[in-house]
mmCIF file of the N, C-alpha and C atoms, coordinates in Angstrom:
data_MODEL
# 
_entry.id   MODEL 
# 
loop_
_atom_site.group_PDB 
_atom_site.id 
_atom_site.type_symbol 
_atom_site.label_atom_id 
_atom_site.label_alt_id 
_atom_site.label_comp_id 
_atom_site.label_asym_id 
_atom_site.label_entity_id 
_atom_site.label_seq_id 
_atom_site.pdbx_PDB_ins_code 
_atom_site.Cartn_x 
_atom_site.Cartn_y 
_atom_site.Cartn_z 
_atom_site.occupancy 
_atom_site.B_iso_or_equiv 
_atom_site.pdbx_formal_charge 
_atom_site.auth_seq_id 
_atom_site.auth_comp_id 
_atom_site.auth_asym_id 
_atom_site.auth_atom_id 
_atom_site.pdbx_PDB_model_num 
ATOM 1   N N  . UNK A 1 1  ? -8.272  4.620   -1.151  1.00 0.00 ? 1  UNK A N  1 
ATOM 2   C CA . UNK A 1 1  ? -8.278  3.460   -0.299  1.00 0.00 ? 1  UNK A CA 1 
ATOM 3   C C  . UNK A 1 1  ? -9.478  2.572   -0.595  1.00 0.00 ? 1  UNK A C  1 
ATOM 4   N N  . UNK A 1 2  ? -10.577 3.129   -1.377  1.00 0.00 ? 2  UNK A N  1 
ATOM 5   C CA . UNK A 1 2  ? -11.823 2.293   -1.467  1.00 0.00 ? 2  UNK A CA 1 
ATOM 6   C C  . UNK A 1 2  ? -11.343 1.121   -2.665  1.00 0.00 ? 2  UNK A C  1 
ATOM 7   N N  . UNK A 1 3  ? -10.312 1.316   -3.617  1.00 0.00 ? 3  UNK A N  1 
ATOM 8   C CA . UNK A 1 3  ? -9.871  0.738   -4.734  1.00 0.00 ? 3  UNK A CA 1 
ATOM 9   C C  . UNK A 1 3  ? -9.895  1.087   -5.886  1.00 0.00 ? 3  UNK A C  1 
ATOM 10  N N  . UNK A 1 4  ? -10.193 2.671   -6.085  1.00 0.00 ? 4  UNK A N  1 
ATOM 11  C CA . UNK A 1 4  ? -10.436 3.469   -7.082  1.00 0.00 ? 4  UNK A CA 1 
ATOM 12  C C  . UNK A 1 4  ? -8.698  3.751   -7.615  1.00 0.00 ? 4  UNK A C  1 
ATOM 13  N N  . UNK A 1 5  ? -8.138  3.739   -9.079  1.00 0.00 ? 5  UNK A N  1 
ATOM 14  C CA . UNK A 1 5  ? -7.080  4.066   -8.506  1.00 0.00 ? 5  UNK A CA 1 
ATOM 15  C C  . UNK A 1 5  ? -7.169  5.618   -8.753  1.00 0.00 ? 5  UNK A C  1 
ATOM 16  N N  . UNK A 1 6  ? -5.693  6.267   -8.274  1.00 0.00 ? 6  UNK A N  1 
ATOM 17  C CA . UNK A 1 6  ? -5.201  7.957   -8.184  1.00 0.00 ? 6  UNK A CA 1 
ATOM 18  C C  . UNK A 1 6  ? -5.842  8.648   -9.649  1.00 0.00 ? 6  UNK A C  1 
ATOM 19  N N  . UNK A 1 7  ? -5.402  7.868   -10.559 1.00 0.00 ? 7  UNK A N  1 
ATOM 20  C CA . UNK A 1 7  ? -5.638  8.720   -11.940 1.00 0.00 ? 7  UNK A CA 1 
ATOM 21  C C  . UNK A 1 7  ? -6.934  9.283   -12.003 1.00 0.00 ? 7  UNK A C  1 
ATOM 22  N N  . UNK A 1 8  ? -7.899  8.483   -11.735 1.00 0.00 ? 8  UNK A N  1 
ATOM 23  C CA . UNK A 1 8  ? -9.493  8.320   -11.956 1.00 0.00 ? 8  UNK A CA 1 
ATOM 24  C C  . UNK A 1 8  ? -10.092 8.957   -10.625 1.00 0.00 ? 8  UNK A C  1 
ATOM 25  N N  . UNK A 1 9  ? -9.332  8.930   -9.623  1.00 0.00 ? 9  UNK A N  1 
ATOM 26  C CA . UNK A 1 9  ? -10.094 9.778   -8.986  1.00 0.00 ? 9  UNK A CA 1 
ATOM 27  C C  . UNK A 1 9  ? -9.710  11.179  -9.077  1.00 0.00 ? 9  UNK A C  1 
ATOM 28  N N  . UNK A 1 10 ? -8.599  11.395  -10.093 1.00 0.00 ? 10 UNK A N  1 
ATOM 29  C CA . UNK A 1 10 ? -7.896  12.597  -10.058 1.00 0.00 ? 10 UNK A CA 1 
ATOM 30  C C  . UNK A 1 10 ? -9.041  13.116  -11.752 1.00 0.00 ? 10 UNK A C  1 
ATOM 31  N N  . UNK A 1 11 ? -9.567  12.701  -12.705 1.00 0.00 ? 11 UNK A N  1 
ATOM 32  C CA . UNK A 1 11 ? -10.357 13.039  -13.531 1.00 0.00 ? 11 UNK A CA 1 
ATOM 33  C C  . UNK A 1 11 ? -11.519 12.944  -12.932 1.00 0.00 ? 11 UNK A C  1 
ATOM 34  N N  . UNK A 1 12 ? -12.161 12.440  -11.768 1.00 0.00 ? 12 UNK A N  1 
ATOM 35  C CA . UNK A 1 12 ? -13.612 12.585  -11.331 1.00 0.00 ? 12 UNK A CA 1 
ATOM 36  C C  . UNK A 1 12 ? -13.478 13.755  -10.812 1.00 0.00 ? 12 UNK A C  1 
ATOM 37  N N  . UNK A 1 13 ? -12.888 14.274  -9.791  1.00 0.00 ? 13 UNK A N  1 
ATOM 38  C CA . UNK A 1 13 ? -12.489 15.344  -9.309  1.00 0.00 ? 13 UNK A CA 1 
ATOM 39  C C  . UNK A 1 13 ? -12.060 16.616  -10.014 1.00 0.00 ? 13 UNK A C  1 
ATOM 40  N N  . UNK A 1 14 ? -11.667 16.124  -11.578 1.00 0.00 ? 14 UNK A N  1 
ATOM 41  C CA . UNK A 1 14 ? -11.387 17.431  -12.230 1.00 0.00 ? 14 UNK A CA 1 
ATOM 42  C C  . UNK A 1 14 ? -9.867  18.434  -12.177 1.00 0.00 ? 14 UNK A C  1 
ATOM 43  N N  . UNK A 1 15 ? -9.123  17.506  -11.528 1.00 0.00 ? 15 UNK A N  1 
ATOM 44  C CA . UNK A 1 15 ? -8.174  18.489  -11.536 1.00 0.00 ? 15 UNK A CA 1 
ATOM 45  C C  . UNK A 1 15 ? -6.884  17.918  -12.621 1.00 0.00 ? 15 UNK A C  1 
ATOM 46  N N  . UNK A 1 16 ? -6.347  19.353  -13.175 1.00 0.00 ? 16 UNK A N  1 
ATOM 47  C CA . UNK A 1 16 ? -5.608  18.817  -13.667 1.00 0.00 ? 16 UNK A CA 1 
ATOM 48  C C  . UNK A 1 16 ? -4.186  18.048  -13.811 1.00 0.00 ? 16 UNK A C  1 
ATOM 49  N N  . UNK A 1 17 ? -3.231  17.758  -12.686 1.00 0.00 ? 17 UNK A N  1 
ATOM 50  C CA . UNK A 1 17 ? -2.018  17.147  -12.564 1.00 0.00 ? 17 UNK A CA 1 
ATOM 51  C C  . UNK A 1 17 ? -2.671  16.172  -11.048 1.00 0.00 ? 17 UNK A C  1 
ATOM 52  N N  . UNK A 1 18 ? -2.118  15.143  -11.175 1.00 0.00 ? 18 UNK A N  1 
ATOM 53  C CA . UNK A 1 18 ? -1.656  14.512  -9.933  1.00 0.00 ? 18 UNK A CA 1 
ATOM 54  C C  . UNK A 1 18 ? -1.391  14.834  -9.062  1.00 0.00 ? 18 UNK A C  1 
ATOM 55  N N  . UNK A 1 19 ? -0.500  15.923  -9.008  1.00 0.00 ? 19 UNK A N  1 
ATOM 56  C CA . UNK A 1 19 ? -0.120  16.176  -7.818  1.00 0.00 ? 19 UNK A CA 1 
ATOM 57  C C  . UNK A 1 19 ? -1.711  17.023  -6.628  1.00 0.00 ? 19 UNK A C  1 
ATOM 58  N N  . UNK A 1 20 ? -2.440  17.477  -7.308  1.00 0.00 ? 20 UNK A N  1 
ATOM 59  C CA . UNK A 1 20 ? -2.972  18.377  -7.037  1.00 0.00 ? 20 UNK A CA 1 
ATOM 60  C C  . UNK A 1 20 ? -4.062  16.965  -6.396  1.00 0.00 ? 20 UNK A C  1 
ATOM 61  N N  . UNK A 1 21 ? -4.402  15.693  -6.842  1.00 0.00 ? 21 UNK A N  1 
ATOM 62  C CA . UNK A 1 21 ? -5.138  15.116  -6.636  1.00 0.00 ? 21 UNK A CA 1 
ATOM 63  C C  . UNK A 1 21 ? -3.623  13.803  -4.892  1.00 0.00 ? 21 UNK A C  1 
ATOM 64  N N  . UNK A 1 22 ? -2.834  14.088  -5.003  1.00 0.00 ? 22 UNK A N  1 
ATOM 65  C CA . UNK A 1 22 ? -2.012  13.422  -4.289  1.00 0.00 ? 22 UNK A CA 1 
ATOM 66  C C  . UNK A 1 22 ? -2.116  14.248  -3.090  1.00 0.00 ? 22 UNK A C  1 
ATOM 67  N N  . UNK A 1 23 ? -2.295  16.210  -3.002  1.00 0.00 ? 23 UNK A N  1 
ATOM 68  C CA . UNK A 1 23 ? -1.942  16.485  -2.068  1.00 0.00 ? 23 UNK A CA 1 
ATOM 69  C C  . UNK A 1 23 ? -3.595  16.238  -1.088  1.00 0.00 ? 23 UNK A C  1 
ATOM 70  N N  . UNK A 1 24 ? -4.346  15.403  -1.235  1.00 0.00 ? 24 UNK A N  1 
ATOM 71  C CA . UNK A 1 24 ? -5.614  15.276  -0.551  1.00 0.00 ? 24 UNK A CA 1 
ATOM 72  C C  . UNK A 1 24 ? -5.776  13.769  -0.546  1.00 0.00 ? 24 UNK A C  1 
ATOM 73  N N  . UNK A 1 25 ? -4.739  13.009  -1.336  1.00 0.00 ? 25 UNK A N  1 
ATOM 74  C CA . UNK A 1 25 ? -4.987  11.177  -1.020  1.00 0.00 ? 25 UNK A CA 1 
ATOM 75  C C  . UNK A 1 25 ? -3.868  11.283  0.613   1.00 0.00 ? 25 UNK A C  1 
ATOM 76  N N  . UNK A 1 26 ? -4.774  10.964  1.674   1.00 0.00 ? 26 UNK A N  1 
ATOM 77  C CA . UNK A 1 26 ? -4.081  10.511  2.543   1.00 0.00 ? 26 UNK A CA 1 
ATOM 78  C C  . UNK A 1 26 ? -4.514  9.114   3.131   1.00 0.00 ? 26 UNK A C  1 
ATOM 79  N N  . UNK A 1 27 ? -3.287  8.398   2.916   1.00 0.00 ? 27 UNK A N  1 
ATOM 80  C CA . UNK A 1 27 ? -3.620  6.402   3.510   1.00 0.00 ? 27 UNK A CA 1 
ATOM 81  C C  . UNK A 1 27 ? -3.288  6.359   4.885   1.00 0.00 ? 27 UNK A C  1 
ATOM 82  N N  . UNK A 1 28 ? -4.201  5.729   5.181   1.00 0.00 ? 28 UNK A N  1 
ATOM 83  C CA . UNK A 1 28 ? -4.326  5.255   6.531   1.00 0.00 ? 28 UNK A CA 1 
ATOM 84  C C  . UNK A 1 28 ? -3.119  4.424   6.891   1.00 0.00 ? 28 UNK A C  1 
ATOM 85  N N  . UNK A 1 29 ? -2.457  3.912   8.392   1.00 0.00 ? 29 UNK A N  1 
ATOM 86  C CA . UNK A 1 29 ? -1.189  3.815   8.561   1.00 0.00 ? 29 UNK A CA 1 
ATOM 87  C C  . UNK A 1 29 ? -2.059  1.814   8.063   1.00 0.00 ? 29 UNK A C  1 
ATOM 88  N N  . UNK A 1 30 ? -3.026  1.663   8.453   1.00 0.00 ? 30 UNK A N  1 
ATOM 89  C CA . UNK A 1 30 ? -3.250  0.197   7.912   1.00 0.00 ? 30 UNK A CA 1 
ATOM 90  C C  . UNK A 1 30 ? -3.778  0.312   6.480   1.00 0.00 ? 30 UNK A C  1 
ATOM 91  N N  . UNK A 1 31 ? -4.011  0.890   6.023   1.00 0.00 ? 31 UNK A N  1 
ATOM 92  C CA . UNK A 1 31 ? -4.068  0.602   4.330   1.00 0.00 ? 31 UNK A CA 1 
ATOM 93  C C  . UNK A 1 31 ? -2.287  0.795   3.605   1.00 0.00 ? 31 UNK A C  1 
ATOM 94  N N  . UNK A 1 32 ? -1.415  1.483   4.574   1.00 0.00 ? 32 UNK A N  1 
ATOM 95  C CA . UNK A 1 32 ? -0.414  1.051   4.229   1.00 0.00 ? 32 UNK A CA 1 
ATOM 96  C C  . UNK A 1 32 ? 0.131   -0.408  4.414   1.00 0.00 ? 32 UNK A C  1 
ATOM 97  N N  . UNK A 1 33 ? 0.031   -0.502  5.299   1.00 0.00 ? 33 UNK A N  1 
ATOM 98  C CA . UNK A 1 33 ? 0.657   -2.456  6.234   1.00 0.00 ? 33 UNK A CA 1 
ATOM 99  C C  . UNK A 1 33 ? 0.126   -2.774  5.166   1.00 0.00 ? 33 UNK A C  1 
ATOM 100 N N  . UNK A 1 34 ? -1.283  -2.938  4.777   1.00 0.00 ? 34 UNK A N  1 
ATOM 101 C CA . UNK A 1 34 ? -1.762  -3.928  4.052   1.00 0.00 ? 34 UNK A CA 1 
ATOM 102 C C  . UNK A 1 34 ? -1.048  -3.922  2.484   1.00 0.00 ? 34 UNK A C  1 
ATOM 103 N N  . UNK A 1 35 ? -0.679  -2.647  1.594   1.00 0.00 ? 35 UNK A N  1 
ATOM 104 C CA . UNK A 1 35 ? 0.258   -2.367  0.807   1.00 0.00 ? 35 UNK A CA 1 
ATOM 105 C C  . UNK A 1 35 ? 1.464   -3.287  0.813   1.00 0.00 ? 35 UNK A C  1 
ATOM 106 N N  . UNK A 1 36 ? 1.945   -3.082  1.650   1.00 0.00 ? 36 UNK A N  1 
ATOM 107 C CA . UNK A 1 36 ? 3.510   -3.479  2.152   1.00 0.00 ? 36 UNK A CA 1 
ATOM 108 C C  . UNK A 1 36 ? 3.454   -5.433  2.165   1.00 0.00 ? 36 UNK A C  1 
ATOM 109 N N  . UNK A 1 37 ? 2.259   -5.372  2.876   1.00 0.00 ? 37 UNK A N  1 
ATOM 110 C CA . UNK A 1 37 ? 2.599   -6.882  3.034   1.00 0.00 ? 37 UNK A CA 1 
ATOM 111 C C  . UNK A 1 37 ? 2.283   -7.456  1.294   1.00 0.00 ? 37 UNK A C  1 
ATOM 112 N N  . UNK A 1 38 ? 1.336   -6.962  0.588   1.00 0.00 ? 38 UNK A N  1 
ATOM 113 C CA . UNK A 1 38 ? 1.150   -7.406  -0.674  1.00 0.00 ? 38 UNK A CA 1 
ATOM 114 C C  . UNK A 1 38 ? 2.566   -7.376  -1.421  1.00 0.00 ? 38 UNK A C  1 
ATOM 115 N N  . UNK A 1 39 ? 3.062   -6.332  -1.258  1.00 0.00 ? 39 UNK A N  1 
ATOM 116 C CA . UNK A 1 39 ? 4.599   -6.209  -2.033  1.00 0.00 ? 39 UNK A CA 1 
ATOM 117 C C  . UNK A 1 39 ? 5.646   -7.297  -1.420  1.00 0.00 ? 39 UNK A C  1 
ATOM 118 N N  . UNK A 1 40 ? 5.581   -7.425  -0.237  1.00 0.00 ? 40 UNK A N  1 
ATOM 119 C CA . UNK A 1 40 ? 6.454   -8.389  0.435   1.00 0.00 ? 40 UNK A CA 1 
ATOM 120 C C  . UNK A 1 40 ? 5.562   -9.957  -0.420  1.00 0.00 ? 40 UNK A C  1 
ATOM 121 N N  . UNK A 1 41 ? 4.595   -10.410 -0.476  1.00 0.00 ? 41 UNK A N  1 
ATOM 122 C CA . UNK A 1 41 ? 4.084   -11.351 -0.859  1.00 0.00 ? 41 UNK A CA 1 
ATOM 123 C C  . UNK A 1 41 ? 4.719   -11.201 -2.051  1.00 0.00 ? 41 UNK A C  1 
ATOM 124 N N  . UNK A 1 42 ? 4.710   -10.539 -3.142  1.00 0.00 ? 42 UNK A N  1 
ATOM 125 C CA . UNK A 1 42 ? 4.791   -10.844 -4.303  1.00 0.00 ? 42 UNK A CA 1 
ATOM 126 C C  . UNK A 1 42 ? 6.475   -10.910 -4.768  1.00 0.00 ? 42 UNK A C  1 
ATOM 127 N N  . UNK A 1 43 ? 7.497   -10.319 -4.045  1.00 0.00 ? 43 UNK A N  1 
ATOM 128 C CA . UNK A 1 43 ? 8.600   -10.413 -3.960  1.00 0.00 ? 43 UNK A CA 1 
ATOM 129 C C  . UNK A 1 43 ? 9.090   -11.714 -4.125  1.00 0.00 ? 43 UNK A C  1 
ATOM 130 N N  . UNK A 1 44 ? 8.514   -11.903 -3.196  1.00 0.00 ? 44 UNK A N  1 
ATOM 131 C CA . UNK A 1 44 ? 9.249   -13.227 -1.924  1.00 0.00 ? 44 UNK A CA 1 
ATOM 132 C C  . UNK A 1 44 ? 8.158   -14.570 -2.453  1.00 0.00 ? 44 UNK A C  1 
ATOM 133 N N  . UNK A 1 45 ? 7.106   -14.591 -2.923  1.00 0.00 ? 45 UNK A N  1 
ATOM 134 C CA . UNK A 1 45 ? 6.697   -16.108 -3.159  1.00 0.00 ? 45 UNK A CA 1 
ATOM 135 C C  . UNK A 1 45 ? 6.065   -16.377 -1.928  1.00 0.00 ? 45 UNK A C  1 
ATOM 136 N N  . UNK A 1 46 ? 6.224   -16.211 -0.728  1.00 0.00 ? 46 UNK A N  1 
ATOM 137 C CA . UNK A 1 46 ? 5.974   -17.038 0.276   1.00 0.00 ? 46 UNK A CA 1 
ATOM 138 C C  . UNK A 1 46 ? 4.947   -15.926 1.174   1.00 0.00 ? 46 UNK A C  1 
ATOM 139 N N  . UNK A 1 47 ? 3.702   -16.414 1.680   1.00 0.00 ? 47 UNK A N  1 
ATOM 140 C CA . UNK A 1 47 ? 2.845   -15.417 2.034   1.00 0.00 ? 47 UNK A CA 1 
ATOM 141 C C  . UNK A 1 47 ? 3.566   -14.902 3.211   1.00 0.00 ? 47 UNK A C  1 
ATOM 142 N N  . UNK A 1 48 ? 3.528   -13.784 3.564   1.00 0.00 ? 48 UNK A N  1 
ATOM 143 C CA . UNK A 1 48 ? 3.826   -12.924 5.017   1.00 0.00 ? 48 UNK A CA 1 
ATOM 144 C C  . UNK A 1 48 ? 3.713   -13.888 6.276   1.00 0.00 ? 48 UNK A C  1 
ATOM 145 N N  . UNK A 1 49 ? 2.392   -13.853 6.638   1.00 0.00 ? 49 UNK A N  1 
ATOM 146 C CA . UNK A 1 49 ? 2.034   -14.812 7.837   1.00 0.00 ? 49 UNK A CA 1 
ATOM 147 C C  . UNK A 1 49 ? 2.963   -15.644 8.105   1.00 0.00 ? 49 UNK A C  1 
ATOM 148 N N  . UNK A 1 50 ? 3.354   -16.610 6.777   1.00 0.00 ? 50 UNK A N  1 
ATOM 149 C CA . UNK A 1 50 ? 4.376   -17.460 7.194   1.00 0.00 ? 50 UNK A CA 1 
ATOM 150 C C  . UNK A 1 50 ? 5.443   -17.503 7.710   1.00 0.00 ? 50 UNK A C  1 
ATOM 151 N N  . UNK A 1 51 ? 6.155   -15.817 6.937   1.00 0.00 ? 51 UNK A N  1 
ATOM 152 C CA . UNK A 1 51 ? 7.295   -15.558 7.149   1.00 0.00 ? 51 UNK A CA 1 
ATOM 153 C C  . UNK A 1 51 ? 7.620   -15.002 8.249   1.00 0.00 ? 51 UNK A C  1 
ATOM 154 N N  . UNK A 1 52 ? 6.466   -14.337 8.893   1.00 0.00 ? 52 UNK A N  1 
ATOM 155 C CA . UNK A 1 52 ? 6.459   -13.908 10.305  1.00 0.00 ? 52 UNK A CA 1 
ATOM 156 C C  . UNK A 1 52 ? 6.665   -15.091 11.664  1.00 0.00 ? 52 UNK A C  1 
ATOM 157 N N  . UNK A 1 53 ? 5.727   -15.873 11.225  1.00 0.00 ? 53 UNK A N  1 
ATOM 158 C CA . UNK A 1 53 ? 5.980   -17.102 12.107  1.00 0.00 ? 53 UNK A CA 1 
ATOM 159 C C  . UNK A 1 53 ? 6.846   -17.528 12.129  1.00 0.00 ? 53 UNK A C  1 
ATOM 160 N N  . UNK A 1 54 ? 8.386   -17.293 10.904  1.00 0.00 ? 54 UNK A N  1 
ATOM 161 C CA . UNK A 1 54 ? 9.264   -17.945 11.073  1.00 0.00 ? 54 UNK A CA 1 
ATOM 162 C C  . UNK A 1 54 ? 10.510  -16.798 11.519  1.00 0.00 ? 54 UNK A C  1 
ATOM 163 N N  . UNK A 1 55 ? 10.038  -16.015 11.895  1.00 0.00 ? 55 UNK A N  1 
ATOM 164 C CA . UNK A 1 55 ? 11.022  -14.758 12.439  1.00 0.00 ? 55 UNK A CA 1 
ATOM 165 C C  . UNK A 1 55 ? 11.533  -14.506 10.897  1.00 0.00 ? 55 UNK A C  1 
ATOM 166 N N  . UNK A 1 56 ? 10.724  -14.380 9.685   1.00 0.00 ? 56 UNK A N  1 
ATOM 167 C CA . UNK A 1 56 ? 11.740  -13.894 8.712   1.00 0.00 ? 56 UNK A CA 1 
ATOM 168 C C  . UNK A 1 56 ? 11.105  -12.963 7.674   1.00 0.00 ? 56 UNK A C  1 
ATOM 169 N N  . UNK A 1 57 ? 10.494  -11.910 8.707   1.00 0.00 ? 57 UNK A N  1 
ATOM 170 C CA . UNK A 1 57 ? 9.645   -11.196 8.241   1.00 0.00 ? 57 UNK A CA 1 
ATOM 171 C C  . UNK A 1 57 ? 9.885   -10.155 6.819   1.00 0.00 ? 57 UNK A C  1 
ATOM 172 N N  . UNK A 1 58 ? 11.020  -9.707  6.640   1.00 0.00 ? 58 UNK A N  1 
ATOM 173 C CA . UNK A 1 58 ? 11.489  -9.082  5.826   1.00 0.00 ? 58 UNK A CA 1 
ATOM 174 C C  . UNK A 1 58 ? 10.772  -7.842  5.559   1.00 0.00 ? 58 UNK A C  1 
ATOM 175 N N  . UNK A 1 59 ? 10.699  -7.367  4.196   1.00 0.00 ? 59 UNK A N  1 
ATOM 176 C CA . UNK A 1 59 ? 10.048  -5.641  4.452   1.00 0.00 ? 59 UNK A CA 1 
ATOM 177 C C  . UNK A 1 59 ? 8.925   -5.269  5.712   1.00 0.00 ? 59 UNK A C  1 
ATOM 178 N N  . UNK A 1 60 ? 8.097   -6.596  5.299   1.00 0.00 ? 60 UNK A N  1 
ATOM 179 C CA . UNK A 1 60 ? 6.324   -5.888  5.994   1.00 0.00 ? 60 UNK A CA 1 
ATOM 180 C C  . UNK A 1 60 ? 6.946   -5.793  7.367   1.00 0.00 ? 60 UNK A C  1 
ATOM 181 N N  . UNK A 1 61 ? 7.955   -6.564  7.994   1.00 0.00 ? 61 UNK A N  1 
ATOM 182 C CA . UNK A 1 61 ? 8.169   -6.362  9.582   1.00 0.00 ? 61 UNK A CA 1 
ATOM 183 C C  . UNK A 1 61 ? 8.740   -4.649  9.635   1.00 0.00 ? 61 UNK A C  1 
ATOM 184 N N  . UNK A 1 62 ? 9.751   -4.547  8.809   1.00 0.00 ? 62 UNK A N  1 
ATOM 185 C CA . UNK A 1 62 ? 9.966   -3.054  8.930   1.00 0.00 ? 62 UNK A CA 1 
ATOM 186 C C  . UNK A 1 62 ? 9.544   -2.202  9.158   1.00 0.00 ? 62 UNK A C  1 
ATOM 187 N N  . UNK A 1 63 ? 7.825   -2.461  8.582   1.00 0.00 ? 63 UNK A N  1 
ATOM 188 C CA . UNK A 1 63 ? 7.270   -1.059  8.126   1.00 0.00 ? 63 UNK A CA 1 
ATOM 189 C C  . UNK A 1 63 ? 5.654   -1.313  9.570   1.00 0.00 ? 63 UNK A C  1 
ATOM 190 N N  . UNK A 1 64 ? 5.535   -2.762  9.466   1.00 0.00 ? 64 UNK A N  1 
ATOM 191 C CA . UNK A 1 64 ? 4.327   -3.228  10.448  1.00 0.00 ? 64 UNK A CA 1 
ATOM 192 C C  . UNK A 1 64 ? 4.406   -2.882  11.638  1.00 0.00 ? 64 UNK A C  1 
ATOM 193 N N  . UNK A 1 65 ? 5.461   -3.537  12.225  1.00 0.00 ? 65 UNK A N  1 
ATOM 194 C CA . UNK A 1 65 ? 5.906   -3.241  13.573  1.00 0.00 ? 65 UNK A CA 1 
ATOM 195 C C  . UNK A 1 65 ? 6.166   -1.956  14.255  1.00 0.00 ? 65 UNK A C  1 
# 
């Protein structure tokens, strides 16, 4: 969550598969939203905020709300 990504913190840590470095990454329910709305931004062209204001929230409302 600091912006490190999985791989690299999975070789600082030393272990060898992903998974082993996945079963100890746990995201916060707002470092997810914030995920979600980036993916909804980049989909869609049109920033979130906007689309919320216009009742046309699409994924991020799914997952935000």
């Amino acid at each position: 969550m600091s912006g490190a990504d999985l791989n690299t913190v999975r070789e600082l840590l030393g272990h060898k598969s992903i998974k082993m470095t996945l079963r100890y990454a746990h995201l916060s329910p707002t470092h997810k939203k914030q995920a979600i709305k980036l993916i909804d931004e980049a989909f869609s062209g049109v920033e979130v905020t906007q689309k919320l204001t216009q009742g046309q929230a699409g994924v991020a409302n799914t997952f935000v709300n």
